[in-house]
C-alpha positions in Angstrom: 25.2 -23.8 -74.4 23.9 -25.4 -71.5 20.5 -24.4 -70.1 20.0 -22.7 -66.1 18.7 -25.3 -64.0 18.8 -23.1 -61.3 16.0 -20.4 -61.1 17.3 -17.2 -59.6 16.1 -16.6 -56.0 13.9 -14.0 -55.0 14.9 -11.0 -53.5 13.4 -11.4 -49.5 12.6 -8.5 -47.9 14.9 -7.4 -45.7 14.7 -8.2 -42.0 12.6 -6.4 -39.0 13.8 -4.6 -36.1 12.2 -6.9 -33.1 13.3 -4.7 -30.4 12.0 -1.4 -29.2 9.1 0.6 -29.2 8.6 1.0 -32.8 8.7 -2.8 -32.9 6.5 -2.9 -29.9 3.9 -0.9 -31.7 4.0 -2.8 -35.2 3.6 -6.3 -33.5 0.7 -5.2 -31.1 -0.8 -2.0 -32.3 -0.6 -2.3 -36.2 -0.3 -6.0 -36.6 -3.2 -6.1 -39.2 -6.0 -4.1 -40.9 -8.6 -4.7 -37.9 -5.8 -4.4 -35.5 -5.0 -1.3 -36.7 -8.5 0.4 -36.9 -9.6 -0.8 -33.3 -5.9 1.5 -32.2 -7.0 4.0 -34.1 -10.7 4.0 -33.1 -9.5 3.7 -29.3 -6.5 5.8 -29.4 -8.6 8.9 -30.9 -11.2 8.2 -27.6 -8.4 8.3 -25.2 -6.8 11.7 -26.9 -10.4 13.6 -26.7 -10.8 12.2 -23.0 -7.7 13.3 -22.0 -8.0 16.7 -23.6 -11.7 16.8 -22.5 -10.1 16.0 -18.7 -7.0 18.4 -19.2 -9.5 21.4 -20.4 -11.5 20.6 -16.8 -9.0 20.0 -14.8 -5.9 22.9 -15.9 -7.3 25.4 -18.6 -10.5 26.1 -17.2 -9.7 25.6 -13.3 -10.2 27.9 -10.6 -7.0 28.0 -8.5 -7.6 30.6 -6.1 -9.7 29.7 -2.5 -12.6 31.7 -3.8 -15.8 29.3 -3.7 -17.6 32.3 -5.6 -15.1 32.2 -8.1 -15.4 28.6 -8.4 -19.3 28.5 -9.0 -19.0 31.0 -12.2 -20.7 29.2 -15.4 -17.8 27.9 -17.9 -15.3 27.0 -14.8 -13.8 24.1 -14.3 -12.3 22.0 -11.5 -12.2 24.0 -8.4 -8.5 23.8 -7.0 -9.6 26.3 -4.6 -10.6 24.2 -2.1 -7.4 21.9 -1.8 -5.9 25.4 -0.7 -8.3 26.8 1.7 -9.1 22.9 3.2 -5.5 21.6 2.8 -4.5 21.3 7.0 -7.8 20.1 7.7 -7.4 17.1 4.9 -3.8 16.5 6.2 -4.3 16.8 9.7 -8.1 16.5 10.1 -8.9 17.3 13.9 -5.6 18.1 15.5 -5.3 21.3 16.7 -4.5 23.7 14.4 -1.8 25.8 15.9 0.2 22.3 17.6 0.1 21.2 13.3 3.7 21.3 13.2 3.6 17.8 15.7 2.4 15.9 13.5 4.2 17.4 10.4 7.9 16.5 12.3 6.0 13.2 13.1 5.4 12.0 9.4 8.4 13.3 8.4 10.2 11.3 10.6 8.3 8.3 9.8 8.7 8.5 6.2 12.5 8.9 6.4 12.1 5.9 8.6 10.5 3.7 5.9 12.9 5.1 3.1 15.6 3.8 5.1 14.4 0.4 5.6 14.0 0.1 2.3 17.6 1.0 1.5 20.3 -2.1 1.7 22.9 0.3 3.7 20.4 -0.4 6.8 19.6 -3.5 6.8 21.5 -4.4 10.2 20.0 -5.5 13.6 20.2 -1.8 15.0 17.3 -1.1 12.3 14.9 -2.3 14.7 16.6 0.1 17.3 16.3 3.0 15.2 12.5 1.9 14.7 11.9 2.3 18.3 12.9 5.7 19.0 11.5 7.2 15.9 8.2 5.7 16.9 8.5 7.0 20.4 9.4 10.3 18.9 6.1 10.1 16.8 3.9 9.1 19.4 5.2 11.6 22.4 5.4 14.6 19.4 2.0 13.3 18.4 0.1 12.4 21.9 2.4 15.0 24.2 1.6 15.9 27.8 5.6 15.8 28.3 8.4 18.5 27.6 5.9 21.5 27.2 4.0 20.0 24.7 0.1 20.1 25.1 -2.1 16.7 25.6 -3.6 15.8 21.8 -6.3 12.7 22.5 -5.6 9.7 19.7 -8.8 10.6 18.9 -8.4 13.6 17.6 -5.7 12.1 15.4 -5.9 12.2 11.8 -5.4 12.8 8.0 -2.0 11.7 6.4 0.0 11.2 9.7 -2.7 8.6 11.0 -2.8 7.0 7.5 0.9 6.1 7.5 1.1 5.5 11.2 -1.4 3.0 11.2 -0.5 1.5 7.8 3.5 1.3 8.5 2.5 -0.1 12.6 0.4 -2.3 11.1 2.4 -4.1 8.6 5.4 -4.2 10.5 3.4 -6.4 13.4 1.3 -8.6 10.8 4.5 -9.7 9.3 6.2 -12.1 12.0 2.7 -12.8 13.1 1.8 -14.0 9.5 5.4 -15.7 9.6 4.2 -17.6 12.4 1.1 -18.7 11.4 2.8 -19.7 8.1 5.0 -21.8 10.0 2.2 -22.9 12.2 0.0 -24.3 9.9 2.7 -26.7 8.2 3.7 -28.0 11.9 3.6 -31.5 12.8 1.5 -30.8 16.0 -2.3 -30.7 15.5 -2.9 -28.5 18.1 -1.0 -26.0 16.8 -1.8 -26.2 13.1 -5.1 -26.3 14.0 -5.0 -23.3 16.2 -3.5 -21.4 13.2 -5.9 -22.7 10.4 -8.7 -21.6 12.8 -7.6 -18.3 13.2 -6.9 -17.5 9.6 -10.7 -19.4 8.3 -12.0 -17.1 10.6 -10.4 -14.1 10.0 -10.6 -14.5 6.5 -14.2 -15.2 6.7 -15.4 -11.6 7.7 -14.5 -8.4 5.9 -12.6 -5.8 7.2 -15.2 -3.7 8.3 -16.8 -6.2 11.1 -13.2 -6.7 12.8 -13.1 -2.9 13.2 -16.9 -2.6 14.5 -15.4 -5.8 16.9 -12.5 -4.7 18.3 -14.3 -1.2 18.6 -17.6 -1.3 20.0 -17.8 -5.0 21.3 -14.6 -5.7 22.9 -14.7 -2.8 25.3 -18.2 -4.9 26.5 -16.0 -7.6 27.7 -13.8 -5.4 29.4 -13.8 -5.0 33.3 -15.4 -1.5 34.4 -13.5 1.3 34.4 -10.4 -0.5 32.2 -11.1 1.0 28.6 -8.4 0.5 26.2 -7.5 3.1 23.8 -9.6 3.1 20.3 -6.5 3.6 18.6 -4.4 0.6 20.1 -7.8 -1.9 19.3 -7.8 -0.4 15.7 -4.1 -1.0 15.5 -4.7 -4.3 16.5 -7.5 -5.6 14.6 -6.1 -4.0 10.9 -2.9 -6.2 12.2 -4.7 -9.1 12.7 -6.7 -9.0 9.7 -3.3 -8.4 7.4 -1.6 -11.0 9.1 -4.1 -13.9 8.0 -4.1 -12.9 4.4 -0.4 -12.4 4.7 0.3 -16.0 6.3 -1.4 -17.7 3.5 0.9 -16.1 1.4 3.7 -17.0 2.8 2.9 -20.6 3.4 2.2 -20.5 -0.6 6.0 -20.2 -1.2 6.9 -23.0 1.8 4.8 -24.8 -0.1 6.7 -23.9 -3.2 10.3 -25.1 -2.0 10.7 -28.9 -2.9 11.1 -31.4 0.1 14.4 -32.5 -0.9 16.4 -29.9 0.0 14.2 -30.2 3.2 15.5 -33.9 3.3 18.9 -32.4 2.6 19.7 -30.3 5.5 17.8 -32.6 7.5 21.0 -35.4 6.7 23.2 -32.6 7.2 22.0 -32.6 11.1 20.7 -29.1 11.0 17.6 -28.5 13.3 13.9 -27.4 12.2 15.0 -23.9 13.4 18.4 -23.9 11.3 16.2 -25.3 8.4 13.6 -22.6 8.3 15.7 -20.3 8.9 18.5 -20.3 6.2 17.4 -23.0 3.2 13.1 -22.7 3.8 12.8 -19.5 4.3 14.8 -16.9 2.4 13.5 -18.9 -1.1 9.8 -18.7 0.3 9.7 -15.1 0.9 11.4 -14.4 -2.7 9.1 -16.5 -4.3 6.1 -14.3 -2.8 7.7 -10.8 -3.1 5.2 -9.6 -5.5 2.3 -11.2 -3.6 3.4 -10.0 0.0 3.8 -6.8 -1.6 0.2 -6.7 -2.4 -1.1 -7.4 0.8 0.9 -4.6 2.3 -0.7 -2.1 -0.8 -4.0 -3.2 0.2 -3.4 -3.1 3.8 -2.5 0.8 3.1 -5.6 1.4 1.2 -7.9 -0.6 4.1 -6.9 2.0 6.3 -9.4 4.3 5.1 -12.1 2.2 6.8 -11.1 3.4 10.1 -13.6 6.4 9.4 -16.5 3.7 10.8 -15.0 3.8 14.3 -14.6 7.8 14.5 -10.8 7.9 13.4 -10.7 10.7 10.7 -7.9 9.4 9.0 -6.9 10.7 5.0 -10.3 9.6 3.6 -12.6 11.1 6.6 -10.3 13.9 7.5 -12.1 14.8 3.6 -15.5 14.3 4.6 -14.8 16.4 7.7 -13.3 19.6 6.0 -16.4 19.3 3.2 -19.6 18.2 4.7 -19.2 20.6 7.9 -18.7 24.0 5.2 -21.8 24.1 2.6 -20.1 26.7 0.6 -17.0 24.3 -0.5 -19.2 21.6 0.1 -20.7 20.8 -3.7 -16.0 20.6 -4.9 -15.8 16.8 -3.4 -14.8 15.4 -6.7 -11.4 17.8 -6.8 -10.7 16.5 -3.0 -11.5 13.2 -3.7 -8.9 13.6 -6.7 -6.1 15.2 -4.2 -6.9 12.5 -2.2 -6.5 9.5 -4.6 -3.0 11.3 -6.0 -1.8 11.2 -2.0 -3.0 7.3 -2.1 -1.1 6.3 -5.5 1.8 8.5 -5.2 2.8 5.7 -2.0 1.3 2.8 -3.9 2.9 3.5 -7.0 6.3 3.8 -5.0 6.0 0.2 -3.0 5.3 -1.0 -6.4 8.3 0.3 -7.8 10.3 -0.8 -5.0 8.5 -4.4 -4.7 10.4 -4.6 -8.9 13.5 -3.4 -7.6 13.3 -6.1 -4.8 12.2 -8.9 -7.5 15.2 -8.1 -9.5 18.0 -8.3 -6.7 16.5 -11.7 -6.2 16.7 -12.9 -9.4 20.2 -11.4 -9.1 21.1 -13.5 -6.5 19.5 -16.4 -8.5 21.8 -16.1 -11.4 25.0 -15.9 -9.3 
């Protein structure tokens, strides 16, 4: 008999699911002994937080608008107040029985921003349709036409002064930005320098010092007797401040699309315009979806610094219905809560649609 040369083979182990959440979970949760105890160790602190938060914040809470309720020992958040201050935190100082103006308002202007964000109206009568339903905001809003009462912009606030001046706001910064973009690539010095000035020195000041600017000190420049409305120089100066941050941006991606194909339409005779317009441009502005998207999320969020210049917007309209009642006065934390759910309910949903965006552009790509 002949011997075996061959050894028999092991028997291997048979082979891992890579895909999924189990998979997921082994490869970065329970990948080894350490691994595995610092999940455990964290995991257990996150469970007794969020029971510790959800025993504050639902089983114990005080729902009812009862402040006396709300300051019995062994209670917990009191909801009470988002009920008894809610119009005052949504509308802040408009008048309480013309509320309905600037409900229809925001309605309207939130249907108008889900519909630009839908491909079925993306067509040149878009920016019709974004004319009347900002006329029909501003005259519901302002009145002193058709019956309706005069309402002061500064007595504008809450939620419908958030979103107008966050949606006004972004919509002018962005061809301004585009420009500037454009500007500051130009083969003219004057004009590239014009732009890189204006963006160094925008960028060079925070926020905050624009408003107090186009608030307080501008008007000082003014001719007496011409005053221009605080709203329109708030509108203005949040515009101008997005569209600096925004043009850098956006002259990241020109920067990003390789001078060949620049080279290439140029032999094909098209003009600078042409150019720009339908090889430069449409790759640019995908490259820097995410990016541009981010400027418009932070532009939302800046618009709580309006509060400085005596425009009770969401964030003040807050402080207003609190700090002027003592007995709701000690519950800021559950407003400021209400609040920050208003805030990332919209942020989380440009987020969602900035992915959505991403991915018919790398759609597009692929085809």
């Amino acid at each position: 008999m002949t011997a075996n040369i061959n050894p028999p083979i092991a028997a291997r182990p048979a082979p891992r699911q890579t895909e999924g959440l189990l998979a997921w979970m082994r490869l970065n949760l329970f990948g080894d002994k350490s691994t595995s105890l610092m999940t455990i160790l964290i995991g257990g602190a996150l469970l007794y937080l969020t029971y510790q938060f959800l025993d504050w914040a639902i089983f114990r809470a005080a729902w009812r608008p009862d402040y006396e309720a709300c300051r019995v020992d062994g209670v917990g958040a009191c909801w009470g107040v988002i009920a008894e201050k809610y119009r005052i935190i949504l509308f802040g100082r408009y008048p309480y029985e013309e509320q309905w103006r600037p409900l229809v308002a925001t309605t309207l202007m939130l249907g108008l921003l889900a519909a630009s964000c839908a491909r079925a109206f993306w067509h040149t009568w878009l920016a019709l349709l974004w004319a009347l339903v900002l006329s029909l905001c501003f005259t519901l809003m302002y009145g002193n036409v058709l019956g309706l009462s005069k309402v002061e912009t500064d007595r504008w606030g809450g939620l419908p002064l958030t979103i107008l001046l966050a949606s006004l706001c972004v919509v002018m910064a962005f061809p301004i930005a585009l420009g500037v973009a454009l500007g500051r690539r130009s083969n003219l010095p004057a004009i590239r320098t014009f732009c890189a000035i204006y963006v160094e020195l925008i960028r060079g000041v925070p926020l905050i010092s624009v408003l107090f600017m186009a608030s307080f000190m501008f008007p000082l420049f003014m001719p007496q007797g011409f005053t221009i409305d605080v709203l329109v120089r708030v509108l203005v100066g949040i515009t101008l401040f997005a569209a600096a941050y925004m043009a850098e941006v956006i002259r990241g991606g020109l920067q990003a699309i390789p001078k060949g194909q620049i080279e290439a339409a140029a032999t094909l005779g098209l003009s600078y315009w042409q150019t720009q317009g339908k090889i430069v441009l449409p790759q640019a502005l995908a490259i820097v979806v995410p990016s541009i998207m981010n400027n418009f999320i932070s532009t939302f969020k800046d618009t709580s610094l309006v509060t400085i210049v005596s425009l009770y917007e969401l964030t003040g309209a807050l402080s207003l219905a609190l700090n002027s009642d003592s007995n709701w006065r000690p519950f800021k934390i559950e407003g400021y809560l209400f609040i920050a759910l208003i805030y990332f309910v919209f942020c989380f949903s440009m987020s969602r649609y900035s992915l959505w965006v991403e991915k018919q552009v790398n759609r597009g790509k692929q085809r």
